[in-house]
SEDREN-754412 format. One record per atom (N, C-alpha, C): residue number from 1; atom name; x, y, z. Coordinates in steps of 0.001 Angstrom, whole numbers, plus 500000, padded with zeros to 6 digits. Layout:
# residues N
<node><n>NUM</n><atom>CA</atom><east>X</east><north>Y</north><up>Z</up></node>
...
This chain:
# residues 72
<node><n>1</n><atom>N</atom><east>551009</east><north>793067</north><up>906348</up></node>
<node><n>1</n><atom>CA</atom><east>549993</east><north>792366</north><up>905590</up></node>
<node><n>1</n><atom>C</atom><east>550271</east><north>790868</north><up>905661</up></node>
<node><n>2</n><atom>N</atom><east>549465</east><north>790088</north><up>906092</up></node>
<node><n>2</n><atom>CA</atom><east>549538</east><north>788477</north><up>906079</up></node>
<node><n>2</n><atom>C</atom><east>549207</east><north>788140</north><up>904858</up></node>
<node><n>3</n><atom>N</atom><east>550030</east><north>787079</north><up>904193</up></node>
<node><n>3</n><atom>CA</atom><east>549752</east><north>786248</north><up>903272</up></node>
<node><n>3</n><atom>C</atom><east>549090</east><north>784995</north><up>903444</up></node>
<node><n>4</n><atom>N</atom><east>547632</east><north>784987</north><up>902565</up></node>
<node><n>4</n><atom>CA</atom><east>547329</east><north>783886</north><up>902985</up></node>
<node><n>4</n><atom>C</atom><east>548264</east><north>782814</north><up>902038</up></node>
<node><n>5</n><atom>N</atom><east>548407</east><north>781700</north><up>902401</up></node>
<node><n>5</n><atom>CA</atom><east>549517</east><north>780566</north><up>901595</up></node>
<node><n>5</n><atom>C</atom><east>549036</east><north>779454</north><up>901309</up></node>
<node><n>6</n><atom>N</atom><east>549177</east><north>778692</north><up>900042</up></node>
<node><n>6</n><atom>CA</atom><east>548077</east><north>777774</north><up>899658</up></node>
<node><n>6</n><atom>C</atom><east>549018</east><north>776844</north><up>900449</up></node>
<node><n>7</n><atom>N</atom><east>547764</east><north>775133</north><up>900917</up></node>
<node><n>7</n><atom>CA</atom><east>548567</east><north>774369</north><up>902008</up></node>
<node><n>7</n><atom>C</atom><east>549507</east><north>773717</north><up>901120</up></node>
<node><n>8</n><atom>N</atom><east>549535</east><north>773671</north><up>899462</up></node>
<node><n>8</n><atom>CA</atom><east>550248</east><north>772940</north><up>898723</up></node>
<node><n>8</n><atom>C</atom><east>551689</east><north>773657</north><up>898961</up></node>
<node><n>9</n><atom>N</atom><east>551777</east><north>774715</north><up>898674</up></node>
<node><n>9</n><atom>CA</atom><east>553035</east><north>775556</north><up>899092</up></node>
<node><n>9</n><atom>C</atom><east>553855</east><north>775407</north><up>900141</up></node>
<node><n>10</n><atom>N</atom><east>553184</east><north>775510</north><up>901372</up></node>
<node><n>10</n><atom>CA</atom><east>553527</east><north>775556</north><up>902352</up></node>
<node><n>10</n><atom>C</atom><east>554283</east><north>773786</north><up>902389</up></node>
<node><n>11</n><atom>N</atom><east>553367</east><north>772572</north><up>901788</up></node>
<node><n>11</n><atom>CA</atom><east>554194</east><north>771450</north><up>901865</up></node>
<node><n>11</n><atom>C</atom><east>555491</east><north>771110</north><up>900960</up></node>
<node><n>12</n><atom>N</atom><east>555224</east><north>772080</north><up>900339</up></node>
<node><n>12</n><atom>CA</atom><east>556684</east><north>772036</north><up>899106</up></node>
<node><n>12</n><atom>C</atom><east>557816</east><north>772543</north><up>899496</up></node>
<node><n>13</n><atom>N</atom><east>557184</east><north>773971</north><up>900623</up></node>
<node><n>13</n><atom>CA</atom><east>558568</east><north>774661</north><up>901265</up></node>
<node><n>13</n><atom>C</atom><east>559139</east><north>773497</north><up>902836</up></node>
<node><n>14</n><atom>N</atom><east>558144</east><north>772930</north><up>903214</up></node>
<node><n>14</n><atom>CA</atom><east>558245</east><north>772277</north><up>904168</up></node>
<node><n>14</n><atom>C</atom><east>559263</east><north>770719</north><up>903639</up></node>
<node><n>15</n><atom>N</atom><east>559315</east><north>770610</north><up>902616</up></node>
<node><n>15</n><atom>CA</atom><east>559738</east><north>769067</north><up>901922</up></node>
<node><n>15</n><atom>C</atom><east>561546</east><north>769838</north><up>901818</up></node>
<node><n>16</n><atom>N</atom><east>561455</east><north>770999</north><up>900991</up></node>
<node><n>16</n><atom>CA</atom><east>562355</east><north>771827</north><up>900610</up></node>
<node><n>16</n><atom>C</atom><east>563665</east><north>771962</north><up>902006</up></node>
<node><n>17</n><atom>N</atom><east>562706</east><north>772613</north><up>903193</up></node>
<node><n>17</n><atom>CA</atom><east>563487</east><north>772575</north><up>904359</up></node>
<node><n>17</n><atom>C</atom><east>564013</east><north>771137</north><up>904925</up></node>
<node><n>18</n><atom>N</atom><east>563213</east><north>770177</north><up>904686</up></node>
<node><n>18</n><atom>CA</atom><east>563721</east><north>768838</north><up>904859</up></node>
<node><n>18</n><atom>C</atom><east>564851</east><north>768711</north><up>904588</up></node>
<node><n>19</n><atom>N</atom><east>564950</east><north>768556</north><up>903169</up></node>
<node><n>19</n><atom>CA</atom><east>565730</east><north>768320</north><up>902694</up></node>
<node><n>19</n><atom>C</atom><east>567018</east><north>769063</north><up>902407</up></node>
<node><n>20</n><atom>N</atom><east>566889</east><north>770723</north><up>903089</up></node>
<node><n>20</n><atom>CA</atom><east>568039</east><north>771340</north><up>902998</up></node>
<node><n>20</n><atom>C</atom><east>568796</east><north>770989</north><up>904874</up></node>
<node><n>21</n><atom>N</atom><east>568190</east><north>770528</north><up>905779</up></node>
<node><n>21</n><atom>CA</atom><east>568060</east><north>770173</north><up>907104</up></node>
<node><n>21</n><atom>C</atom><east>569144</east><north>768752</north><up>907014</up></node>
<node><n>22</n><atom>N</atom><east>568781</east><north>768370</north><up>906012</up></node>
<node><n>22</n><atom>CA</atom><east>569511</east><north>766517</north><up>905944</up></node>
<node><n>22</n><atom>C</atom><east>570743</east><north>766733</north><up>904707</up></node>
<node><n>23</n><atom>N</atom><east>570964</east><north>767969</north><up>904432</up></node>
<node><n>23</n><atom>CA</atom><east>571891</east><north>768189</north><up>903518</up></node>
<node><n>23</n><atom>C</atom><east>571595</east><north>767753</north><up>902268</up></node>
<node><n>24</n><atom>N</atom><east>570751</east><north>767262</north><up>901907</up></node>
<node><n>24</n><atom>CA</atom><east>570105</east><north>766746</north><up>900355</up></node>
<node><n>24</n><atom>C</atom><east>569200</east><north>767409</north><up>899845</up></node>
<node><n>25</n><atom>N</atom><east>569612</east><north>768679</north><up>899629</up></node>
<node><n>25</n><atom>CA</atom><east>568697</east><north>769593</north><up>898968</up></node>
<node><n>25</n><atom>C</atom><east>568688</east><north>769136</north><up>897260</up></node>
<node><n>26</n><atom>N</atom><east>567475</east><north>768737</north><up>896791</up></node>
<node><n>26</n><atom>CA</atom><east>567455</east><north>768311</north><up>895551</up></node>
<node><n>26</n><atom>C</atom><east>567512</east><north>769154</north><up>894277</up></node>
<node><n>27</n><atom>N</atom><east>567574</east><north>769495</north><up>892963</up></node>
<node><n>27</n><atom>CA</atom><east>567175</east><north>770613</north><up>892101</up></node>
<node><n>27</n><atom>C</atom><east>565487</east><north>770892</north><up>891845</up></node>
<node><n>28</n><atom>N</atom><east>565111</east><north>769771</north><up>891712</up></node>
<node><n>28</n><atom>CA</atom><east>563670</east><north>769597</north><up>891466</up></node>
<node><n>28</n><atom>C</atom><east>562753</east><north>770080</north><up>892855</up></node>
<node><n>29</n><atom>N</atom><east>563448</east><north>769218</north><up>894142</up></node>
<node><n>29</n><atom>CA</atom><east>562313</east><north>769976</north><up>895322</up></node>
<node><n>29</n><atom>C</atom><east>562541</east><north>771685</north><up>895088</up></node>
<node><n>30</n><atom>N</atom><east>563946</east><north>772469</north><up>894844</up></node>
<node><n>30</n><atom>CA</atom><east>563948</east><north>774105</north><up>895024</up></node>
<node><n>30</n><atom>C</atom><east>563152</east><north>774181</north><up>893647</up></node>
<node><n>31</n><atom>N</atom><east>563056</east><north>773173</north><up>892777</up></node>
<node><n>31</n><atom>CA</atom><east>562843</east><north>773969</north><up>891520</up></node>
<node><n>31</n><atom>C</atom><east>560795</east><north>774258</north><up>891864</up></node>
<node><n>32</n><atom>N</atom><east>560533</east><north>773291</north><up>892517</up></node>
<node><n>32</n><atom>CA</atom><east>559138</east><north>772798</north><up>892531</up></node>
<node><n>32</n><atom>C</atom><east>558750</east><north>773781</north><up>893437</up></node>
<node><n>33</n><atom>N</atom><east>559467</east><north>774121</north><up>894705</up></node>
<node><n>33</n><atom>CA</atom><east>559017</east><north>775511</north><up>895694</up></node>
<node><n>33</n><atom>C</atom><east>558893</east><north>776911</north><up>894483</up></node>
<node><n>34</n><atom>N</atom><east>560300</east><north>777094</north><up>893744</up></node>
<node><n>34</n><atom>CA</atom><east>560369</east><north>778469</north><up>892693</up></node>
<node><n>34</n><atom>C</atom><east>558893</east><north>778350</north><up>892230</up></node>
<node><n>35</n><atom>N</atom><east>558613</east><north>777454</north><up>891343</up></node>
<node><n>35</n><atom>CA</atom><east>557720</east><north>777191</north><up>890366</up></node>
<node><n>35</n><atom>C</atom><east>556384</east><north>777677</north><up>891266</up></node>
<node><n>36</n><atom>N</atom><east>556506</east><north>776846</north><up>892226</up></node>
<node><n>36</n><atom>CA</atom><east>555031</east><north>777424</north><up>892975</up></node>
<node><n>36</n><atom>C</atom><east>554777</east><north>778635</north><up>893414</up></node>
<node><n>37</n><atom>N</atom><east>555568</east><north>779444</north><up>894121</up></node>
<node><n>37</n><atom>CA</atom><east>556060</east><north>780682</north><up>894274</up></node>
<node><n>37</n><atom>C</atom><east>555725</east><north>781418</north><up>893220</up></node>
<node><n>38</n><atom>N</atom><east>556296</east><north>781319</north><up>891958</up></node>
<node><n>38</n><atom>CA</atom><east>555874</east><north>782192</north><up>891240</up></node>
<node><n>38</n><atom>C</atom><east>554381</east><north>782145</north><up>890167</up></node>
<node><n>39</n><atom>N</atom><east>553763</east><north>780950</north><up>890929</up></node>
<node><n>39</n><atom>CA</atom><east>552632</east><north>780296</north><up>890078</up></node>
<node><n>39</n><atom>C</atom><east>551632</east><north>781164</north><up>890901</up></node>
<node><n>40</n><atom>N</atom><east>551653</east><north>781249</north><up>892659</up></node>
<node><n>40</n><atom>CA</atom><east>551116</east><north>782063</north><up>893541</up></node>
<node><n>40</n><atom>C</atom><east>551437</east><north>782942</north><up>893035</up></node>
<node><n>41</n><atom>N</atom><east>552321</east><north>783955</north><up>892659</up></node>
<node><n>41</n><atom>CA</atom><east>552461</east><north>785697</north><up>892953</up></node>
<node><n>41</n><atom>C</atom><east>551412</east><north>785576</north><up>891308</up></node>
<node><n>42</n><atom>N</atom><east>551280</east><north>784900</north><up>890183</up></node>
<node><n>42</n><atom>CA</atom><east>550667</east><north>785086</north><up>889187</up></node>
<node><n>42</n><atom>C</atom><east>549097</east><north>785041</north><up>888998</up></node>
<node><n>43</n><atom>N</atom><east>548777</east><north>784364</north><up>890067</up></node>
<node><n>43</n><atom>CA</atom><east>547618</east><north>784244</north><up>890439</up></node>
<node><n>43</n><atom>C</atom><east>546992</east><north>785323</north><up>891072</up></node>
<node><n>44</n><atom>N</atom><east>548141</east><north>785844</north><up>892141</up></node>
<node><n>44</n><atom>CA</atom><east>547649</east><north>787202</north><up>892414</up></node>
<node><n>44</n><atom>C</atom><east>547743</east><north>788322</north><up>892570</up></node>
<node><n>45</n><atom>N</atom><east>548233</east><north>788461</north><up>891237</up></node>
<node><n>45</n><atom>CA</atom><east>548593</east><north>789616</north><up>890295</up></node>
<node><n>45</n><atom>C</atom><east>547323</east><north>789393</north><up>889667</up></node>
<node><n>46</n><atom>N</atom><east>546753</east><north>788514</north><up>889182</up></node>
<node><n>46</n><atom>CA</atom><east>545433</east><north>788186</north><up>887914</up></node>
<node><n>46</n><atom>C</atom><east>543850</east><north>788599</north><up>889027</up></node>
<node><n>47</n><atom>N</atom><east>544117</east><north>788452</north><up>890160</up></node>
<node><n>47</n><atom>CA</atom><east>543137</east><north>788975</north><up>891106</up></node>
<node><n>47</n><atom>C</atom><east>543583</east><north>790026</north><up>891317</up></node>
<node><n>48</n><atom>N</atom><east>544288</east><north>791396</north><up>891022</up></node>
<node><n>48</n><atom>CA</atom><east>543919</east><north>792421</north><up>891273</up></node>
<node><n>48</n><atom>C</atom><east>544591</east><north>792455</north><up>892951</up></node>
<node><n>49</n><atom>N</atom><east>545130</east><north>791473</north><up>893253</up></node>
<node><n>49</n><atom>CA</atom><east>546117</east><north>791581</north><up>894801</up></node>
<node><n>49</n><atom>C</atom><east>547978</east><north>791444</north><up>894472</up></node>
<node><n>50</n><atom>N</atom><east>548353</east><north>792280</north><up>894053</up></node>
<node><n>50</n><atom>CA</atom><east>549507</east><north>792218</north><up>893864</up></node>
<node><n>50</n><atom>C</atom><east>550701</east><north>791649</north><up>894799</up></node>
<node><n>51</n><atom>N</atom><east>551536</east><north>791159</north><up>894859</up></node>
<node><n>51</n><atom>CA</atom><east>551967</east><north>790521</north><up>896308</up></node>
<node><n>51</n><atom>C</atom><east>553991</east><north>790459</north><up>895093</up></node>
<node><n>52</n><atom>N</atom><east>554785</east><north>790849</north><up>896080</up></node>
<node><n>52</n><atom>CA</atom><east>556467</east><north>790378</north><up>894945</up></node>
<node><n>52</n><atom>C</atom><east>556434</east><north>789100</north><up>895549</up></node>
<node><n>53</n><atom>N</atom><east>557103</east><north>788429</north><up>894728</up></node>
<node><n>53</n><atom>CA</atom><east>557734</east><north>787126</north><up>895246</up></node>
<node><n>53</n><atom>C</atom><east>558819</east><north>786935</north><up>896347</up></node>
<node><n>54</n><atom>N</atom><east>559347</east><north>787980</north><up>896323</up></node>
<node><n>54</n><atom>CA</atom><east>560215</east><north>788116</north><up>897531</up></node>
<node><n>54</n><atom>C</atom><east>559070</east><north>788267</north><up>899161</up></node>
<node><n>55</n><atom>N</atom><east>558809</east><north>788627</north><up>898847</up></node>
<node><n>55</n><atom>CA</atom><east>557405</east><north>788553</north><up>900411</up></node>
<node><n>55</n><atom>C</atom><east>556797</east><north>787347</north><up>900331</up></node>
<node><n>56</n><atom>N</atom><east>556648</east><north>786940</north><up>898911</up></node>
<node><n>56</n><atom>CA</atom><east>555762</east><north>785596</north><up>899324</up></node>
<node><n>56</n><atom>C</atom><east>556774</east><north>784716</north><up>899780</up></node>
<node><n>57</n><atom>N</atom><east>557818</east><north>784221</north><up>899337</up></node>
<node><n>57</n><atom>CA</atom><east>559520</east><north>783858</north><up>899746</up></node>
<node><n>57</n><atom>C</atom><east>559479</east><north>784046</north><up>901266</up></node>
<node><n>58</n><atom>N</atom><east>559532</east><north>785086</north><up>901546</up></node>
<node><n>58</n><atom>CA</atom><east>559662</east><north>785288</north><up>903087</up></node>
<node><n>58</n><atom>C</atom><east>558721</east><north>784916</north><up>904140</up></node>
<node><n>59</n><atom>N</atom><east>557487</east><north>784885</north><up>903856</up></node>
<node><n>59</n><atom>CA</atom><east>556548</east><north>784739</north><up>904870</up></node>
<node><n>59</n><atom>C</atom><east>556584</east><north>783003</north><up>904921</up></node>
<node><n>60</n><atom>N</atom><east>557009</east><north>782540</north><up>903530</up></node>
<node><n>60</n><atom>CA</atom><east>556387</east><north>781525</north><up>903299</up></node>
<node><n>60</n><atom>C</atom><east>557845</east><north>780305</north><up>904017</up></node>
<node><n>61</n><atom>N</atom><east>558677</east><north>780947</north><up>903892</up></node>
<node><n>61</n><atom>CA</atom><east>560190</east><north>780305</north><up>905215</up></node>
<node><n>61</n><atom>C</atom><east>559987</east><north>780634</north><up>906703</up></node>
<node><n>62</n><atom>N</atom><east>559337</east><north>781521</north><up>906578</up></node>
<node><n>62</n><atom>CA</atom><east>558753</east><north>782337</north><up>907932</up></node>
<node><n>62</n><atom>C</atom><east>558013</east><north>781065</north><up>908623</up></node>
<node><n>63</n><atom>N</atom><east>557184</east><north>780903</north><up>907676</up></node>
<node><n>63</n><atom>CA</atom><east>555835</east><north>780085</north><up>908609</up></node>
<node><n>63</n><atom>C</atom><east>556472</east><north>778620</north><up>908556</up></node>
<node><n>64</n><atom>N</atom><east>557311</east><north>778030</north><up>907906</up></node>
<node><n>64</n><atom>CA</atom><east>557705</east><north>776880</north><up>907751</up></node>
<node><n>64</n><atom>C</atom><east>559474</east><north>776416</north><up>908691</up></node>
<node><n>65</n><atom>N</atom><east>559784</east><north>777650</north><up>908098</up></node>
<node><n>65</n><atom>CA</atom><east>561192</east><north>777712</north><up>909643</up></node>
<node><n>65</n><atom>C</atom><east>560811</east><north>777926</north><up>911230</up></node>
<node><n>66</n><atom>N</atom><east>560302</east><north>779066</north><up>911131</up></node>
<node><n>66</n><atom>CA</atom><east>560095</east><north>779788</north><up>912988</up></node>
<node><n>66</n><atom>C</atom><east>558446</east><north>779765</north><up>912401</up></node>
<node><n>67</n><atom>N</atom><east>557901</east><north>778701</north><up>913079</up></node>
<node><n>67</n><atom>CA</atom><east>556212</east><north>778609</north><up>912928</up></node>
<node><n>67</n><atom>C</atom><east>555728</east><north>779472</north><up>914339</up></node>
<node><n>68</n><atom>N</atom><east>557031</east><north>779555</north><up>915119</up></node>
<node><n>68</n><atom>CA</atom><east>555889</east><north>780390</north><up>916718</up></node>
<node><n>68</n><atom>C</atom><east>556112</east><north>782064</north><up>915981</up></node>
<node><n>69</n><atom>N</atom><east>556569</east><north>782412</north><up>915178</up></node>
<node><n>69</n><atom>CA</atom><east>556689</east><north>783774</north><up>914678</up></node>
<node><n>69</n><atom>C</atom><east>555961</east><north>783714</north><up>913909</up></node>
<node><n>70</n><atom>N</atom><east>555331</east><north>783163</north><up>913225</up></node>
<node><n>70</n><atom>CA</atom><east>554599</east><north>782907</north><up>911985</up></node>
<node><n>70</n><atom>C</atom><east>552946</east><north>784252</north><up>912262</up></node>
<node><n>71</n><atom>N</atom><east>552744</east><north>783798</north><up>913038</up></node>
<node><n>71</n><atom>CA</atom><east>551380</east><north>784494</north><up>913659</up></node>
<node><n>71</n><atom>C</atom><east>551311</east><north>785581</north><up>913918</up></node>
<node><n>72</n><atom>N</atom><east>552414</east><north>786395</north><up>914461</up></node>
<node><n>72</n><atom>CA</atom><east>552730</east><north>787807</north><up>914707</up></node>
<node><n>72</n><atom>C</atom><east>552977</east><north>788612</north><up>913840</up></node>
């Protein structure tokens, strides 16, 4: 099942990898990816599309680490 991923997410996990890439992983950038993460799985849980946070977690490093795997 593909997740679709809001583009805000995807730039928070993308800021997140930055910054774990340059060794300055901040509390606030992981705290701001968590927060969104679980702001998505609540949203769609409330639509009747249930999704764990651990899948959204994964797809969502997926598409932002290995982007040529992302699609498959």
């Amino acid at each position: 099942m593909a997740i679709e991923l809001p583009d805000n997410l995807i730039a928070l996990e993308r800021s997140a990898w930055e910054e774990i890439q340059a060794g300055a992983l901040t509390v606030e950038t992981a705290l701001a990816v968590r927060e969104g993460v679980a702001a998505f799985v609540q949203q769609a849980a409330e639509t009747d599309t249930p999704l764990s946070r651990l899948d959204v977690e994964m797809a969502l490093k997926k598409m932002v680490r290995h982007p040529e795997t992302a699609a498959a």
